[in-house]
KEZA-379076 format. One record per residue (C-alpha): residue number from 1; x, y, z; residue in three letters. Coordinates in steps of 0.05 Angstrom, whole numbers. Layout:
// KEZA-379076
<lumnu NUM; <X; Y; Z>; ALA>
...
***
This chain:
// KEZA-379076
<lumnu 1; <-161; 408; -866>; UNK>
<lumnu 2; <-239; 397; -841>; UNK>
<lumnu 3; <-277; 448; -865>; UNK>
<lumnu 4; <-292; 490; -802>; UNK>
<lumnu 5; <-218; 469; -774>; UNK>
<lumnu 6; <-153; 427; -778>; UNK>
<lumnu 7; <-147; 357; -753>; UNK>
<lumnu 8; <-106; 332; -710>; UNK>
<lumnu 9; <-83; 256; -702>; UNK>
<lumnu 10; <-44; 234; -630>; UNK>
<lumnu 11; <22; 204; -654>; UNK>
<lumnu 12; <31; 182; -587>; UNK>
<lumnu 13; <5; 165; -514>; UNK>
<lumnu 14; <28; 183; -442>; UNK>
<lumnu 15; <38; 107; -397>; UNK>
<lumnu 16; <49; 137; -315>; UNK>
<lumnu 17; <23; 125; -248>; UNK>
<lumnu 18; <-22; 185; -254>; UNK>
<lumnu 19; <-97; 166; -272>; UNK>
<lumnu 20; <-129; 231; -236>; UNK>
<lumnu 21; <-136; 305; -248>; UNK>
<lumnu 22; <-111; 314; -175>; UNK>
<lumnu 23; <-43; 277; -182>; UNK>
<lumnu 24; <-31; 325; -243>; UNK>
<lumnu 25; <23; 377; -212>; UNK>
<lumnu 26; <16; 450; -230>; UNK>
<lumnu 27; <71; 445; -274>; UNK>
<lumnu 28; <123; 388; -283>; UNK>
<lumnu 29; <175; 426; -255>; UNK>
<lumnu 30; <136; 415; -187>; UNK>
<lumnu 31; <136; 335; -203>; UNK>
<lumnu 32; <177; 284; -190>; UNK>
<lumnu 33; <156; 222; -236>; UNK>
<lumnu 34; <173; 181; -288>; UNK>
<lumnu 35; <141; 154; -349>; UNK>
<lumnu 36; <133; 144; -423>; UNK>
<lumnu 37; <103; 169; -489>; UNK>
<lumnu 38; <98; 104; -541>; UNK>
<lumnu 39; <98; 121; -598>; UNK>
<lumnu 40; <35; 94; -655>; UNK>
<lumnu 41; <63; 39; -690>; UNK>
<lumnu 42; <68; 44; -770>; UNK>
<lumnu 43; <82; 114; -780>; UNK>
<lumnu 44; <156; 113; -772>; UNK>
<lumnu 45; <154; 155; -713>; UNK>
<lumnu 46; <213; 108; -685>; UNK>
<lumnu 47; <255; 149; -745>; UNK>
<lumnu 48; <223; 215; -732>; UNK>
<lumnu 49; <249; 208; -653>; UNK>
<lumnu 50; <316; 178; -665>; UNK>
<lumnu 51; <359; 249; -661>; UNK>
<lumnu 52; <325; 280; -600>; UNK>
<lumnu 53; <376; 235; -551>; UNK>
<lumnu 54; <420; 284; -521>; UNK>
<lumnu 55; <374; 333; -515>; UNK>
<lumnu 56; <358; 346; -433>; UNK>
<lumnu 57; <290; 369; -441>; UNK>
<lumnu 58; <234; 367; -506>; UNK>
<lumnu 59; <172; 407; -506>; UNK>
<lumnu 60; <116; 354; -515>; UNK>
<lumnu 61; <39; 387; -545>; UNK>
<lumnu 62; <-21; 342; -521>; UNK>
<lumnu 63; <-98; 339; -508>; UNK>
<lumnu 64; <-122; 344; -447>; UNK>
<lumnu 65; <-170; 292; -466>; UNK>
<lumnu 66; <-211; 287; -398>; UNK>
<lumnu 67; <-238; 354; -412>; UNK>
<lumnu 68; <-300; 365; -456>; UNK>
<lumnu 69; <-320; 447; -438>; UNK>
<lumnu 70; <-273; 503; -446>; UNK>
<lumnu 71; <-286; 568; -391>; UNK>
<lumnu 72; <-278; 641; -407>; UNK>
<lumnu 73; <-246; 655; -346>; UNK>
<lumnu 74; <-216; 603; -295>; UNK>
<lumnu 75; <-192; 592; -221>; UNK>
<lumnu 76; <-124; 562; -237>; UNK>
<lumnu 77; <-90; 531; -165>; UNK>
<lumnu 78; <-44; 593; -163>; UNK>
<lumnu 79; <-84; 656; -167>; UNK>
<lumnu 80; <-98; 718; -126>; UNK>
<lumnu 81; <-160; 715; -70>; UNK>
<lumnu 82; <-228; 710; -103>; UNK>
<lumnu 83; <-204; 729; -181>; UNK>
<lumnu 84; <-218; 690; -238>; UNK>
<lumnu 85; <-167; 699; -297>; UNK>
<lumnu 86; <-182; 700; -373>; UNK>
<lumnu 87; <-163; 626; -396>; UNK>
<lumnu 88; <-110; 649; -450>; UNK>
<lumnu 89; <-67; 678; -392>; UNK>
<lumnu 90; <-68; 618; -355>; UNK>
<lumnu 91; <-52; 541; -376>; UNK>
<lumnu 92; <-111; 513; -350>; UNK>
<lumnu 93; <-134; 460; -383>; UNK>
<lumnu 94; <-203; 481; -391>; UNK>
<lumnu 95; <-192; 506; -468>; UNK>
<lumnu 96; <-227; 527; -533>; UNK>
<lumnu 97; <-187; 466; -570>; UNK>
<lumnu 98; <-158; 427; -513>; UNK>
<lumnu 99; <-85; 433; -524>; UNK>
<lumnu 100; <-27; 431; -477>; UNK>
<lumnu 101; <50; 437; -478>; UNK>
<lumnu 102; <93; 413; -423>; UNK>
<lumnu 103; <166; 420; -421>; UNK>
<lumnu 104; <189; 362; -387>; UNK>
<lumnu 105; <258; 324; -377>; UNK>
<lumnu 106; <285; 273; -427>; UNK>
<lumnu 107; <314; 211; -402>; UNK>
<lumnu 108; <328; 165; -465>; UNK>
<lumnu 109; <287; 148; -538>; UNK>
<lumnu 110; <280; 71; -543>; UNK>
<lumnu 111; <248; 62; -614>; UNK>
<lumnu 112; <185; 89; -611>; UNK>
<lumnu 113; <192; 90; -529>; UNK>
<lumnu 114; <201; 171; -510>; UNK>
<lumnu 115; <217; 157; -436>; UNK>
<lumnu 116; <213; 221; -384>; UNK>
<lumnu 117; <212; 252; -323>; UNK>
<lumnu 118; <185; 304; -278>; UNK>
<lumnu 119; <121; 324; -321>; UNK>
<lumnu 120; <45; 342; -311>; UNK>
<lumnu 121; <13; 294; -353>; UNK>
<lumnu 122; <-27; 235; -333>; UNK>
<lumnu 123; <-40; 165; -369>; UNK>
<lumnu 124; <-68; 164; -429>; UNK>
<lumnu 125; <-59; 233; -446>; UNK>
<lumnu 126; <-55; 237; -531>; UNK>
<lumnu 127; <16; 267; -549>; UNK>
<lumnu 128; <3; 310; -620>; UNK>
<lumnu 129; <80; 332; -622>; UNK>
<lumnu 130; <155; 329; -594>; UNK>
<lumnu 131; <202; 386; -606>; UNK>
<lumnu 132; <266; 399; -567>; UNK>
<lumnu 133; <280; 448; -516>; UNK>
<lumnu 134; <332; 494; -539>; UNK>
<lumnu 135; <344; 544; -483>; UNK>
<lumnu 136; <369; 603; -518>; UNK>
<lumnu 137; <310; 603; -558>; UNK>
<lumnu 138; <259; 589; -507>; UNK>
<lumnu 139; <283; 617; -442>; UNK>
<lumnu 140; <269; 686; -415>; UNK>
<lumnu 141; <277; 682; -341>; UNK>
<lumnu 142; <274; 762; -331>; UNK>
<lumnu 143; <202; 760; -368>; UNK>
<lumnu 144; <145; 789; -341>; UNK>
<lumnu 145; <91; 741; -307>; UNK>
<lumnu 146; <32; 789; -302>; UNK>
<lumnu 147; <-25; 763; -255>; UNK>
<lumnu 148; <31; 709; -224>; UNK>
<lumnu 149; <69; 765; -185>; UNK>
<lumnu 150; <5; 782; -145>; UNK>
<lumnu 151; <-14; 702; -126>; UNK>
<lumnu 152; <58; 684; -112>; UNK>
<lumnu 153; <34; 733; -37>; UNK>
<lumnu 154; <-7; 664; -16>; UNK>
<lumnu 155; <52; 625; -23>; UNK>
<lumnu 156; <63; 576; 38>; UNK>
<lumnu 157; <119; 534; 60>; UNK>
<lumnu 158; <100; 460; 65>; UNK>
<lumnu 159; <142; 406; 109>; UNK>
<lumnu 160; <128; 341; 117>; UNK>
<lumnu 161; <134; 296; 177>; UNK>
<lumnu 162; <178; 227; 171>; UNK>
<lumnu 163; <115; 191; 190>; UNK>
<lumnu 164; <73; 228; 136>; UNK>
<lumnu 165; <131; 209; 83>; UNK>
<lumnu 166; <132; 133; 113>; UNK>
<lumnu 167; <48; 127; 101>; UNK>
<lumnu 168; <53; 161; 39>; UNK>
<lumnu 169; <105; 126; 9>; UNK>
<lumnu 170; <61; 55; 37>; UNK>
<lumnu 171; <4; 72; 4>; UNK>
<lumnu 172; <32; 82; -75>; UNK>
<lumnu 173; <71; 24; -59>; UNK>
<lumnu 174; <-1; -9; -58>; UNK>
<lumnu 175; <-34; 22; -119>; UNK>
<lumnu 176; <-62; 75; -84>; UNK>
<lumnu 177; <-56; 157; -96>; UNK>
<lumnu 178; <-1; 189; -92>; UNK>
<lumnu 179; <-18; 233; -24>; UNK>
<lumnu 180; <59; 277; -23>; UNK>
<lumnu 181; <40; 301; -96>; UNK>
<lumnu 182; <-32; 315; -78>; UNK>
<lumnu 183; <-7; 356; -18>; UNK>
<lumnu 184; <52; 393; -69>; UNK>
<lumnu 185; <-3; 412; -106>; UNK>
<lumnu 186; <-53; 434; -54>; UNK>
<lumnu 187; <-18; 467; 11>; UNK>
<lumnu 188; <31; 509; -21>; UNK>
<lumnu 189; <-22; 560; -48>; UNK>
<lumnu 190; <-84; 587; -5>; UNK>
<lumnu 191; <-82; 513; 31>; UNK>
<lumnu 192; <-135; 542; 82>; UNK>
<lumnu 193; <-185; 562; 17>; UNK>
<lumnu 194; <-250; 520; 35>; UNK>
<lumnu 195; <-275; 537; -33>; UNK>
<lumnu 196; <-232; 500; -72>; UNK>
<lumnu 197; <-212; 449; -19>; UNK>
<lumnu 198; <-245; 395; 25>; UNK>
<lumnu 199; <-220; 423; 96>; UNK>
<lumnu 200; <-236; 402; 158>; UNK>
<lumnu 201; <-229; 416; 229>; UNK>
<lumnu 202; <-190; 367; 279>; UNK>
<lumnu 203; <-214; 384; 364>; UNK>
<lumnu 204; <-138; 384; 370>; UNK>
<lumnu 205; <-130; 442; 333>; UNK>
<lumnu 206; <-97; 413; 276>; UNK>
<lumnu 207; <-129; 410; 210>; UNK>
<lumnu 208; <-142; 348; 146>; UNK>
<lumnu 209; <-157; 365; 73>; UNK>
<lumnu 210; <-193; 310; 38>; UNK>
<lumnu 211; <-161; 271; -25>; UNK>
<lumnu 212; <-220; 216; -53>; UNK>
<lumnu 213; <-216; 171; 7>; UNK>
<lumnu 214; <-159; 197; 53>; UNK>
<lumnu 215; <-158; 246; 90>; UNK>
<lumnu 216; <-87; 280; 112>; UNK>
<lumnu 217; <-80; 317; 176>; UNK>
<lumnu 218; <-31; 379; 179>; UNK>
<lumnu 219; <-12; 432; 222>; UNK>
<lumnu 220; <-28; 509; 195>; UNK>
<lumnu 221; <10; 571; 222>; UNK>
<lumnu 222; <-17; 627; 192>; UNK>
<lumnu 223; <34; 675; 218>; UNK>
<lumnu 224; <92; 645; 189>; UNK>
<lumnu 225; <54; 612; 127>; UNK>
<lumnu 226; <86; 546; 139>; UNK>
<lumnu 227; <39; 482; 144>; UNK>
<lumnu 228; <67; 420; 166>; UNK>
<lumnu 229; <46; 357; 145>; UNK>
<lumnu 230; <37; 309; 193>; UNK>
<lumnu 231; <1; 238; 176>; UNK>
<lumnu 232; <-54; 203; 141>; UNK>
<lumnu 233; <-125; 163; 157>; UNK>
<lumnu 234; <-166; 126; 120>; UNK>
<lumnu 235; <-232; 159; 110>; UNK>
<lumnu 236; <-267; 86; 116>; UNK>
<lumnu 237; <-307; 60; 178>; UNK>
<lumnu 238; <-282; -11; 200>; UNK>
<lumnu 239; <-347; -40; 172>; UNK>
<lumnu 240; <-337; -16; 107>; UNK>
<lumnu 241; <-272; -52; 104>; UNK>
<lumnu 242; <-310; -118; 122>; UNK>
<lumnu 243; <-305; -182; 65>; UNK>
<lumnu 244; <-356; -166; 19>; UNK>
<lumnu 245; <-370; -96; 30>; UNK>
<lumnu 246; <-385; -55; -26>; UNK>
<lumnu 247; <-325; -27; -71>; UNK>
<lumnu 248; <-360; 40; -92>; UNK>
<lumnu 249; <-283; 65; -102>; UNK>
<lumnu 250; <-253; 8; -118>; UNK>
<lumnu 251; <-208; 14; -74>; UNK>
<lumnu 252; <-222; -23; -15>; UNK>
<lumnu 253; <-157; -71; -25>; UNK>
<lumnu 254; <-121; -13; -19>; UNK>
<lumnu 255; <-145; 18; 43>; UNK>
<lumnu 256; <-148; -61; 75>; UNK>
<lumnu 257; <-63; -61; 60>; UNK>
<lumnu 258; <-67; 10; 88>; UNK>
<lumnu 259; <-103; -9; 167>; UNK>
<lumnu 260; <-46; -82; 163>; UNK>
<lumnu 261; <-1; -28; 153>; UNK>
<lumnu 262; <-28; 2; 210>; UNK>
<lumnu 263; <-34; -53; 260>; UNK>
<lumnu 264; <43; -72; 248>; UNK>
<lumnu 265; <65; -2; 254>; UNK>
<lumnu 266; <25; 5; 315>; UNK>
<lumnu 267; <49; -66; 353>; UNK>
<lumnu 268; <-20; -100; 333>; UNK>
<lumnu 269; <-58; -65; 388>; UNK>
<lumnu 270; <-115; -38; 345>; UNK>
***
C-alpha cells in the first residue's frame, strides 16, 4: 500500500480492432466484436484463469488509461437535454481513479489468452481483474435506473441502408474505422444534438455527422424518431489523395482503397 493510496498492477491487456474513444460502444452489450485479454507472463495468471471456462460471461475491472482528468459532473452519450450528471451515477470514464468494469461475453481461456466478445474496451486497455458473472448474484433487472428513465425519451430508431452496410463493411475490411459502430453509438440518442456531434446540412434535405475523416449521410424524421442510414463519403478532396500528399491522418491508404472501391462500384465512370 503507497502511502496516500493502494497500487494497482495490470495483470493483463485488451488486443481488438478498436484504437479510438469513438469506436468504444456505450456498453458492450451494444457491441458486436471480438478480442482478447493476454495475460502478463510469469505470474501464473495461465493457473489463476484455468476454471473460468464454462462460465458465459466474466466481469473484467480495467483503466481507462487514455484518460488523465476526472469531471465532477459529465455529459455521458445517454442523458436528458442539457443536464450534466454527477460522475458516480454514471460510468463515464472520466474518474477520480480511472477504473472500469465491463461485463462482457466469454468465448474460451487459452493459457494466459482470455478470448471475448461483445465488450466496450479498446486496445491496450490494462485489465486489473477477472471475476465471473454469476447471475443470481449480480442481476436485478426490476432495479431502479434513476436519471436513465428520463434520457431513454430521446431514444431513436436507427436503420441502415444495404449500401451503407456494403461501404461500411469495405472500409474495416481496409484498416479503416469501424463507421456501423460509430453510428450505434451516435444516432440512437439525441443524433440531431450539434453540441456533442459534428452535423451537417446536405441541400437535399438529408443530413451527415462527421467521424475523423468520413462523413455519413442519413435521413432524420423527427416525428417518428427513426433516422435512416443511408451511405458514406470520404471527407478528402481528390488532390489530397494525390501520390505524395501529406498523411496528416495517416490514413490516406485507406481512403485511396475507399474512391477504387468507388470507381468499381460505380462502373469506372468517376
Amino acid at each position: 500500500m503507497a502511502e496516500d493510496g493502494f497500487f494497482v498492477t495490470p495483470i493483463g491487456f485488451v488486443h481488438c480492432a478498436g484504437r479510438y474513444r469513438f469506436e468504444a460502444p456505450r456498453q458492450g452489450v451494444f457491441a458486436a466484436n471480438t478480442g482478447v485479454i493476454e495475460l502478463v507472463e510469469g505470474h501464473r495468471y495461465e493457473e489463476a484463469a484455468a476454471d473460468l471456462a464454462g462460465f458465459d460471461r466474466i466481469w473484467v475491472l480495467f483503466v481507462f488509461h487514455l484518460n488523465q482528468t476526472w469531471n465532477v459532473r459529465v455529459a455521458p452519450p445517454v442523458a436528458p437535454p442539457g443536464r450534466r450528471i454527477g460522475v458516480f451515477a454514471t460510468r463515464s470514464p472520466h474518474r477520480p481513479n480511472r477504473l472500469g468494469m465491463s461485463c462482457v461475453e466469454l468465448d474460451k481461456v487459452d493459457g494466459r489468452r482470455v478470448y471475448i466478445r461483445n465488450f466496450d474496451l479498446l486496445d491496450g486497455t490494462p485489465v486489473v481483474d477477472l471475476k465471473p458473472y454469476i447471475p443470481r448474484a449480480d442481476a436485478f433487472p426490476e432495479a431502479a435506473v434513476g436519471w436513465l428513465a428520463e434520457a431513454e425519451a430521446e431514444n431513436w430508431q436507427v436503420e441502415y441502408t444495404d449500401s451503407f452496410l456494403a461501404e461500411s463493411s469495405f472500409i474495416v475490411s481496409a484498416g479503416g474505422p469501424d463507421l456501423h459502430n460509430f453510428c450505434e453509438v451516435q444516432l440512437h440518442h439525441a443524433p440531431l444534438d450539434r453540441q456533442r456531434k459534428r452535423l451537417y446540412e446536405s441541400m437535399d434535405g438529408t443530413m451527415e455527422i462527421g467521424c475523423r475523416t468520413w462523413r455519413i449521410r442519413f435521413a432524420a424524421e423527427p416525428v417518428r424518431r427513426r433516422i435512416r442510414v443511408l451511405g458514406v463519403r470520404s471527407n478528402y478532396h481528390p488532390e489530397e489523395l494525390a501520390p505524395g500528399a501529406m498523411d496528416r491522418y495517416g490514413d490516406l491508404p485507406v481512403h485511396r482503397c475507399w474512391h477504387e472501391f468507388q470507381k468499381k462500384r460505380k462502373g469506372g465512370n468517376e
